[in-house]
C-alpha positions in Angstrom: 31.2 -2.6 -10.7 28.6 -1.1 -12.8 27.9 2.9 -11.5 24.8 4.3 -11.8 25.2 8.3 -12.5 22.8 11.4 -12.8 20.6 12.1 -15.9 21.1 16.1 -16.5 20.9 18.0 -19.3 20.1 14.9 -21.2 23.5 12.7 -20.8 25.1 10.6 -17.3 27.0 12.5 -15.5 28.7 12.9 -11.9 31.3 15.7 -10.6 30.6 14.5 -6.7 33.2 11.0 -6.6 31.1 9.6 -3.4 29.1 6.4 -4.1 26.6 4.4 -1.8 26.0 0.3 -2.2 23.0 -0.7 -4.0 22.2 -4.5 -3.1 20.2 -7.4 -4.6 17.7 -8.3 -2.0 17.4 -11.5 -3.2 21.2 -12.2 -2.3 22.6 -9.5 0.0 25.5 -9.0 -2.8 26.3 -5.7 -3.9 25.6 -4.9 -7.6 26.5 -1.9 -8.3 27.4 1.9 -7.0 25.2 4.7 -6.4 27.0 8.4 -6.9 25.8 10.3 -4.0 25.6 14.0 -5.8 27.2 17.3 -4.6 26.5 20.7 -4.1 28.2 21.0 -7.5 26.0 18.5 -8.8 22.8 19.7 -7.8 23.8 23.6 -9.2 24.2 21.7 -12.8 21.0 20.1 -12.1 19.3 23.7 -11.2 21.3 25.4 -14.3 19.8 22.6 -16.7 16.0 22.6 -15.4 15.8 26.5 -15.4 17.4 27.1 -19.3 15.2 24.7 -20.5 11.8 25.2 -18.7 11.5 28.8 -20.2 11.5 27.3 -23.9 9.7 24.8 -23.3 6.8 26.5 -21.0 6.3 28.3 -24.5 5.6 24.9 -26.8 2.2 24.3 -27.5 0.7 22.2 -25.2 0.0 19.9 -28.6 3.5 19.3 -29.4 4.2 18.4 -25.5 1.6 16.4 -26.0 2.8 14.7 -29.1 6.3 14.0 -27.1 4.6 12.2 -24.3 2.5 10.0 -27.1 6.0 9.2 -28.1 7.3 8.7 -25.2 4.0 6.3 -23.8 5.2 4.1 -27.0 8.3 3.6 -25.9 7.4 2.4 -22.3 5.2 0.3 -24.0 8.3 -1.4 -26.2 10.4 -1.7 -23.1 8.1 -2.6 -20.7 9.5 -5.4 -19.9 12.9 -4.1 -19.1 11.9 -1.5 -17.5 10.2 -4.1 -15.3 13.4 -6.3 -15.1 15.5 -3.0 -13.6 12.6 -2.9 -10.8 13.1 -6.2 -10.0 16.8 -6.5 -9.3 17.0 -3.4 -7.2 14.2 -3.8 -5.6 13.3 -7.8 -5.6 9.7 -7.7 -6.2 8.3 -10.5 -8.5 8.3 -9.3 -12.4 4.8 -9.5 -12.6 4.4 -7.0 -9.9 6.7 -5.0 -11.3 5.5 -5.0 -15.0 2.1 -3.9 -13.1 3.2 -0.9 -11.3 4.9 0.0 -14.7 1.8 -0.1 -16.3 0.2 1.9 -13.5 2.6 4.6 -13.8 1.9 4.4 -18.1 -1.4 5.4 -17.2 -0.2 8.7 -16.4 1.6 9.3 -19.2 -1.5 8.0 -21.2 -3.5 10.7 -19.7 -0.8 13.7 -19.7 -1.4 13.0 -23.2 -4.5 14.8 -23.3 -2.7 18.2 -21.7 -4.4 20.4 -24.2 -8.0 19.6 -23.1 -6.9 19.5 -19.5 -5.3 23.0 -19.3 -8.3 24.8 -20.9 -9.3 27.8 -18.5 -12.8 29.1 -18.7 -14.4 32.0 -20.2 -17.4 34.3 -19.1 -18.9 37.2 -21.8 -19.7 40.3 -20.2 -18.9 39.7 -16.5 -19.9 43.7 -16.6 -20.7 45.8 -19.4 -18.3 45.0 -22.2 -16.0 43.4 -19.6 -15.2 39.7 -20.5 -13.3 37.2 -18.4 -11.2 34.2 -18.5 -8.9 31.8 -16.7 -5.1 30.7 -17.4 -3.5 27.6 -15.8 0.6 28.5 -16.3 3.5 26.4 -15.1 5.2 26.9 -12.1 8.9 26.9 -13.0 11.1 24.4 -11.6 9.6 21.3 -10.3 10.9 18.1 -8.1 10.0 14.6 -6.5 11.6 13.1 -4.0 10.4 9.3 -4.6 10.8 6.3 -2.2 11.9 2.4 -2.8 8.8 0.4 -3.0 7.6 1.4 -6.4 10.9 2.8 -8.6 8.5 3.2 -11.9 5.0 4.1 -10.4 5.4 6.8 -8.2 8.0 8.7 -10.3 5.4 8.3 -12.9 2.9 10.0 -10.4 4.8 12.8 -11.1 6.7 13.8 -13.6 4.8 13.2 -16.6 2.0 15.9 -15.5 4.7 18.5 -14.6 6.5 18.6 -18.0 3.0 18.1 -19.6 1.8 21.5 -17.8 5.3 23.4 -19.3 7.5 22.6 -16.1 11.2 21.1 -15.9 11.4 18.9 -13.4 14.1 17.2 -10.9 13.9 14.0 -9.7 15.5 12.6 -6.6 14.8 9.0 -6.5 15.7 6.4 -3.6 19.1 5.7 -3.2 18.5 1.8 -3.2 17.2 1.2 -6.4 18.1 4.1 -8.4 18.7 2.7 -12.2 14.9 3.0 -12.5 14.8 6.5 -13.3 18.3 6.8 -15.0 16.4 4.3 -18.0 12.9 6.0 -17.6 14.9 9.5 -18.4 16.6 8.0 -21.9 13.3 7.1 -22.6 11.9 10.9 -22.6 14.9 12.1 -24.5 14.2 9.5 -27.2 11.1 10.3 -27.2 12.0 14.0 -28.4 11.8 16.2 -24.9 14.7 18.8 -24.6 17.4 18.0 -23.0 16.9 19.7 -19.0 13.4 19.4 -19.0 13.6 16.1 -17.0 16.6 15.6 -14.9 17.6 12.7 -12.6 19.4 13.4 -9.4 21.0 10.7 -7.2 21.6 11.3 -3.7 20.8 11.5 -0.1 19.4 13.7 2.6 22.1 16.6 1.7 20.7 16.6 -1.9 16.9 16.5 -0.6 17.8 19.6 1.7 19.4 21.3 -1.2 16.2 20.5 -3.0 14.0 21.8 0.0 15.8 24.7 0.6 16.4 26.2 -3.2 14.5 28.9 -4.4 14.8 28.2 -7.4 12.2 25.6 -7.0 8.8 26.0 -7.2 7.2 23.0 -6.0 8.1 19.6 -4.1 6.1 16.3 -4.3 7.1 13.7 -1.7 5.6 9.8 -1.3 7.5 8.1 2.2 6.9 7.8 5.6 4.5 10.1 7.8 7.7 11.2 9.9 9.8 12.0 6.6 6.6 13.6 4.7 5.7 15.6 8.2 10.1 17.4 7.7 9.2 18.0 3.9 6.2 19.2 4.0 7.3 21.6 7.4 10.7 22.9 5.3 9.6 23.0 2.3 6.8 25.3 3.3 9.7 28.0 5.0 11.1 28.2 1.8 7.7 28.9 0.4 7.0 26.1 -1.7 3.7 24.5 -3.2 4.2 21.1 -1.6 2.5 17.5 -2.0 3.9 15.4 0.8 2.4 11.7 0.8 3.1 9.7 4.2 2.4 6.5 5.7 -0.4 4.3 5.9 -1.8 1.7 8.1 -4.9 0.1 5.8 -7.8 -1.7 7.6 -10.2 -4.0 5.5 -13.0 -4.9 7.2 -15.2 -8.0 6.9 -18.7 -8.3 7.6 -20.4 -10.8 8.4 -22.2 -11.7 5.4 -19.1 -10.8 2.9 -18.0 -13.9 0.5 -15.4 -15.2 2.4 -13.2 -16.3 0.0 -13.0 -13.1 -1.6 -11.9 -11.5 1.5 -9.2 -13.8 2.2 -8.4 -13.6 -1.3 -8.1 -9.6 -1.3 -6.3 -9.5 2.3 -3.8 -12.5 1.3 -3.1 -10.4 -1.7 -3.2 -6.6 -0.6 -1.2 -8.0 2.8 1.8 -9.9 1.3 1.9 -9.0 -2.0 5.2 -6.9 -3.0 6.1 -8.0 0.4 3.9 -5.7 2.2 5.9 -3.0 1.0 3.2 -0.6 -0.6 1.5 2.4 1.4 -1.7 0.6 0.3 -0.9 -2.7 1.3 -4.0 -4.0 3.7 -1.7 -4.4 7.6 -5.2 -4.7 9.6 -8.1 -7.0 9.1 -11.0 -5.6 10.9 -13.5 -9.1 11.8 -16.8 -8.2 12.8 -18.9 -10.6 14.8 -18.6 -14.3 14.5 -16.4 -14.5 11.0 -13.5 -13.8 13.0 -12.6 -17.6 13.7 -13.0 -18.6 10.1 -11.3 -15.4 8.6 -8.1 -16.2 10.9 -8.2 -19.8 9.9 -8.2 -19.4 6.0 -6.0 -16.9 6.1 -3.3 -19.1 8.0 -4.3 -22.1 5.3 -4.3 -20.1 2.1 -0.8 -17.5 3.2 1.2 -21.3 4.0 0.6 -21.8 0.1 2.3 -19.2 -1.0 5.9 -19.3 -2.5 8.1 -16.5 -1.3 11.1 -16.8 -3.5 13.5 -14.5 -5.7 12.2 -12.5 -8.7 13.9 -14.8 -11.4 11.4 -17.6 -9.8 8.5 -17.7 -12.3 6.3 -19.0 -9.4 7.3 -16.6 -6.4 4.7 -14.8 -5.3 6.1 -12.4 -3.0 10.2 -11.9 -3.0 12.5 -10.1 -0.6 12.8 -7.0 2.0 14.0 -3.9 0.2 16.9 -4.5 3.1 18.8 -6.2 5.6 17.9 -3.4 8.3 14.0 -3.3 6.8 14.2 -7.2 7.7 15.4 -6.5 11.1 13.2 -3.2 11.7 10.0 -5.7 10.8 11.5 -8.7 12.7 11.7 -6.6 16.0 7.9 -5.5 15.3 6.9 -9.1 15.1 8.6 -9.7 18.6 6.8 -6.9 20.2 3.8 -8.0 19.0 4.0 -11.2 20.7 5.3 -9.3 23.7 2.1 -7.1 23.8 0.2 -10.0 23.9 -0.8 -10.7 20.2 -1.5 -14.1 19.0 1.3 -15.3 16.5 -0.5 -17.3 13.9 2.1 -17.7 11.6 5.6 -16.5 12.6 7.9 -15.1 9.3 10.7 -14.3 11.1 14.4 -16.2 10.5 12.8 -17.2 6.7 15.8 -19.0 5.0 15.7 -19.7 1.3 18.1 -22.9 0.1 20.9 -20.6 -1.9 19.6 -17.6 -0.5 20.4 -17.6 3.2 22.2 -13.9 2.9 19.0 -12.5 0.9 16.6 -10.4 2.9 13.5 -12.7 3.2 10.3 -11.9 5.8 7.9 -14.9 5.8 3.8 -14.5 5.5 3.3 -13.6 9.2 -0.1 -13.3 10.9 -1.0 -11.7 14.1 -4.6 -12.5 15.8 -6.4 -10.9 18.7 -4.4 -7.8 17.9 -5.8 -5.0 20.1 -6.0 -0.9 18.9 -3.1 -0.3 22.1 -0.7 -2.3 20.4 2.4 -1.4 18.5 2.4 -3.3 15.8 -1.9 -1.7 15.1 -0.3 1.8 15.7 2.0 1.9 13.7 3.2 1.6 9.9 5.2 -1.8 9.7 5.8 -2.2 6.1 6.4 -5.7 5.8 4.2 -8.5 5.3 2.5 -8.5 8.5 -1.1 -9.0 8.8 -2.9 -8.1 12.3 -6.9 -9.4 12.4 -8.4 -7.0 15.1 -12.0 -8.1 16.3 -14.9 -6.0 16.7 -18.4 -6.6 17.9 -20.4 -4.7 15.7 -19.8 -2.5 12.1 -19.9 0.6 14.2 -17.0 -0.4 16.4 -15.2 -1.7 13.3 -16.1 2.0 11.5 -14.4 4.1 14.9 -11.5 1.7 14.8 -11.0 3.0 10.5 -11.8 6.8 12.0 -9.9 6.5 14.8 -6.5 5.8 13.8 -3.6 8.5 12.9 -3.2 7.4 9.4 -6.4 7.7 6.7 -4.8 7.1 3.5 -7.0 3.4 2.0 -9.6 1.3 3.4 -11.9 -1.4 2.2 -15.2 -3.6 3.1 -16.2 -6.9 1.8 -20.3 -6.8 2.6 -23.4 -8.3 0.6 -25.2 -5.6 1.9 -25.5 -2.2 0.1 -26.7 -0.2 2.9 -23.9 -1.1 4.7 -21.5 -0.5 1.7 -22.8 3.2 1.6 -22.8 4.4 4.8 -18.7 2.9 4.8 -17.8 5.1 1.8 -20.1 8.0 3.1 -18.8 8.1 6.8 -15.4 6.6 6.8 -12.4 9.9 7.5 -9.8 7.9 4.7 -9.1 9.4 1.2 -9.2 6.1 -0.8 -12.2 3.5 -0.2 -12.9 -0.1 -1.6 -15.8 -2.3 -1.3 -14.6 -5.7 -2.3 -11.8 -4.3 -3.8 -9.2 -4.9 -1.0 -6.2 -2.1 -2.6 -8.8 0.6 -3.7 -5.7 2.8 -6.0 -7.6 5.3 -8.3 -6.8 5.0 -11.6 -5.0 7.9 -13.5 -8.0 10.2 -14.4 -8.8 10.5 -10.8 -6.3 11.4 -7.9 -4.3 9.6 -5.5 -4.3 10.5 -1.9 -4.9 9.9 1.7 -6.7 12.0 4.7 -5.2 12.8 8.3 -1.7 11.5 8.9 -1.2 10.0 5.3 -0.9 13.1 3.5 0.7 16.6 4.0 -0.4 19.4 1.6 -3.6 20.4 -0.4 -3.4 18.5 -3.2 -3.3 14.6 -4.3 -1.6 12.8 -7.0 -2.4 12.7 -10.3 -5.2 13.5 -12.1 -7.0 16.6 -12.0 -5.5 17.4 -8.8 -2.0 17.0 -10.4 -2.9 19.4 -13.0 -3.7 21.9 -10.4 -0.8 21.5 -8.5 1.6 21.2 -11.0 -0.2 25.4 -12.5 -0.9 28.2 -11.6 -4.2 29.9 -11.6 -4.1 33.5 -13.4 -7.5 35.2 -14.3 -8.0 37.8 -16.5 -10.5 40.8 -16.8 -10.5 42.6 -20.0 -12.5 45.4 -21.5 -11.5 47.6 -24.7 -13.3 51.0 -23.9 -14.2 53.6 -26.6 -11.4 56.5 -26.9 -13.4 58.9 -25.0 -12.7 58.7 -21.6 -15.6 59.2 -19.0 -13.4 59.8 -15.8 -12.0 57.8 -13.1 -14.2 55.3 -11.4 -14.0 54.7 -7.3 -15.7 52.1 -6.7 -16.1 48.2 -7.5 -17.8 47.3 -10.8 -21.3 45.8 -10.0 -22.2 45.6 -13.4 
C-alpha cells in the first residue's frame, strides 16, 4: 500500500506511525495511506521553515524570482501528471483538472514578477531635507490550510506569493487527496528553492490547531466551509495572527428576460455540475426572472440528461464522482429535504449506479424547481451538483434575493441590456460578479475573494492583495542634518 509522507526540509518524511484511508471515488477502494502527523512532526516542520526563512528573506527578490521561472517550467512539463494525481484522489475529469492546474500556474507566472511587485514608494522632501519611503518585508513563517475540491489550485493561491515575498511556508493540505502537494513540493526543490522554505504537512484537526495556535507563525490562509473558516479565522486571531479565511458559497445566476438563452443554460449546466458541483464557485441557484422561467427549467432538464457522468479514466465523462461516500449521503439527504419542503424535483440524482462502479461515490445531475428563499436546500451550501431555479417577478426582487443571502462570495447575470448589466455589478453586496460569464474567478493579477459570510479576514487571494498580506508595511523617514545641532524640537514637523 503506497504511503504518502510529509515534505520537510526538502525530503519525505514521518516520525507520527498513524495513517488515514485515502479512497478512489471512482471505486470506493482504498489506494493508499495518509500519515496523520504528530506533535513531533509538526516541531520538525516549525524547525525547517524558521532556519530557512531568515536566509532566504535576504535573497534578492530577482533570484526568487528566477527560482519560481524555473519552477513555472517545470509545472508546465508535468502538467499532465500533476493533473493525473488530481484526478485519482479526487475523481474529477482530467480536463478539469489540467484546468485548475493551469489556474493555479497563473500564480506562479505572476509571482514571477516579485521584484516589480514589492517596490515601496518614495516621496523627496516630505519636510525640509526629510525624504520618505516605504518597505513591504516578509512576515516570517507562513501556512495554508487547503481543502479537497481543488488539490493544485488553491495551494497555488498561496504559496507561490508567500515564498516570492521572502516567507517559508507550511502547508496543510486535505487529508483525502494529499499526494497533490507531496509532487507540487519536489517540483520547487528541483526548481532550486532551499530546502525548508516550502514544507508539506499531512494531517488532521490536531495538526491545524497546532498550526493555529503556534507562535511561531505569522500568518494563516484558509479556503473551506463558512463554519470551519468562521473557527480559523476566530483562533487564529487569539494567537494574533494575520489571517485570510475563505468560506462557503451559495452562487445565484440570474436570467433576465432578454438574455440568450442558450448561453445561460449553457453557463448554469456548466458552472452547476461541473467538477461535480464541488467548487465554492459552482452556480447552486438560478435566479428566473419573469416569464423565462418555464423555458429555463425545461432546457436545463433536456440539456443536464445529456451529460455523461462517469470516472476520470472516461475520455467522455463530463462530471465524475463525490469526493466521498459520506459527501454522497450528506447531499442525498439535502435532495430529500428538498422535496420535503416542498421543492419540485425535476431531475432526481440520487441512488446513480455506474455498471462496474456500483461502490464509487456517484451524485447524478439533479434539479430542483420552484425552490423558495425559506428552504434548506436555498440556505444553505450543498456542494454537490444540485441546481435550485428560484422565480422572481421582477430584476429588483431577483437583486434582494443576491443581497439578501448569508453568503456573497460569486454571482452572475445573463442580460442584452447594459443598463441592466451595470446597475448588477454596481449594486450587488458579492465580491466576484459575471455578466454572461456564469463562474466569474479573477484571474491571477487581480484577487480572489468573497463578501459577507464567504470570507473571514481583510484580505483576498492572490494578486495584489496577496502581496499585501503575505508583507509587511514598514515606512521610513530619514533626514541627514548638518553637525551642528540646533536643539531639541517639541513639536510635529509641519514642514
Amino acid at each position: 500500500m503506497r504511503k504518502i509522507q510529509n515534505y520537510i526540509n526538502g525530503s519525505k518524511t514521518n516520525i507520527s506511525q498513524k495513517e488515514l484511508s485515502v479512497q478512489d471515488p471512482s471505486t470506493g477502494e482504498e489506494i493508499a495511506k495518509v500519515v496523520l502527523s504528530s506533535k513531533d512532526d509538526f516541531k520538525k516542520a516549525i524547525e525547517s521553515s524558521k532556519k530557512s526563512q531568515i536566509e532566504w528573506a535576504n535573497t534578492t527578490p530577482l533570484k526568487r524570482s528566477r527560482i519560481l521561472s524555473n519552477y513555472k517550467n517545470l509545472i508546465e512539463k508535468n502538467i499532465n501528471d500533476l493533473a493525473e494525481i488530481v484526478s485519482k484522489e479526487h475523481g474529477k475529469t482530467l480536463a478539469d483538472a489540467k484546468g485548475s492546474v493551469t489556474r493555479g500556474l497563473e500564480v506562479v507566472e505572476f509571482a514571477c514578477g516579485i521584484p516589480h511587485l514589492i517596490k515601496g514608494e518614495f516621496s523627496q522632501n516630505v519636510g525640509t531635507n526629510i525624504d520618505s519611503w516605504s518597505i513591504r518585508q516578509p512576515l516570517g513563517v507562513c501556512a495554508g490550510i487547503t481543502p479537497f475540491n481543488f488539490p493544485a489550485m488553491v495551494p497555488m493561491w498561496m504559496f507561490p506569493l508567500a515564498v516570492a515575498c521572502g516567507n517559508s511556508f507550511i502547508l496543510k493540505p486535505s487529508e483525502k487527496d494529499p499526494s497533490c502537494a507531496i509532487r507540487l513540493a519536489e517540483l520547487f526543490s528541483e526548481a532550486g528553492l532551499p530546502d525548508g522554505v516550502f514544507n508539506v504537512l499531512q494531517g488532521d484537526k490536531e495538526v491545524v490547531d497546532l498550526i493555529l495556535e503556534s507562535s511561531d507563525i505569522s500568518s494563516i490562509s484558509f479556503v473551506g466551509s463558512t463554519p470551519i473558516a468562521k473557527y480559523i479565522y476566530e483562533k487564529s486571531a487569539n494567537f494574533g495572527k494575520r489571517v485570510q479565511a475563505l468560506g462557503g458559497a451559495k452562487n445565484h445566476l440570474v436570467v433576465m428576460p432578454d438574455a440568450n438563452l442558450n448561453q445561460a443554460v449553457d453557463g448554469i449546466i456548466g458552472a452547476g455540475y461541473g467538477s461535480a458541483g464541488e467548487r465554492c464557485m459552482a452556480v447552486s441557484v438560478a435566479v428566473a426572472v419573469g416569464d423565462i422561467a418555464d423555458q429555463l427549467v425545461e432546457k436545463i432538464h433536456i440539456e443536464s440528461q445529456k451529460l455523461k457522468v462517469a470516472p476520470w479514466t472516461d475520455p467522455e465523462s463530463d462530471m465524475g464522482p463525490v469526493i466521498s461516500k459520506e459527501h454522497k449521503e450528506k447531499i442525498e439527504n439535502f435532495i430529500d429535504i428538498g422535496v420535503k419542503e416542498g421543492a419540485v424535483l425535476v431531475e432526481d440524482g440520487r441512488n446513480y449506479k455506474i455498471q462496474g462502479y456500483e461502490e464509487g461515490f456517484f451524485v447524478g445531475p439533479t434539479l430542483f424547481d420552484y425552490v423558495t428563499k425559506d428552504m434548506t436546500i436555498y440556505k444553505e451550501e450543498i456542494f454537490g451538483p444540485v441546481v435550485s431555479v428560484v422565480r422572481a417577478k421582477s430584476y429588483d426582487e431577483a437583486l434582494n434575493l443576491v443581497n439578501n443571502h448569508a453568503y456573497g462570495n460569486g454571482t452572475s447575470i445573463y442580460t442584452s441590456d447594459g443598463e441592466i448589466s451595470r446597475h448588477f455589478t454596481t449594486n450587488c453586496k458579492i465580491g466576484m460578479v459575471g455578466v454572461n460569464v456564469p463562474i466569474p474567478v479573477p484571474m491571477a493579477f487581480h484577487s480572489f475573494g468573497g463578501w459577507k459570510q464567504s470570507l473571514f479576514g481583510d484580505h483576498s487571494v492572490h494578486g495584489m492583495e496577496g502581496i499585501h498580506f503575505y508583507t509587511k508595511l514598514k515606512t521610513v523617514t530619514s533626514r541627514w542634518p548638518k553637525s551642528i545641532q540646533s536643539g531639541p524640537e517639541f513639536v510635529l514637523p509641519t514642514n
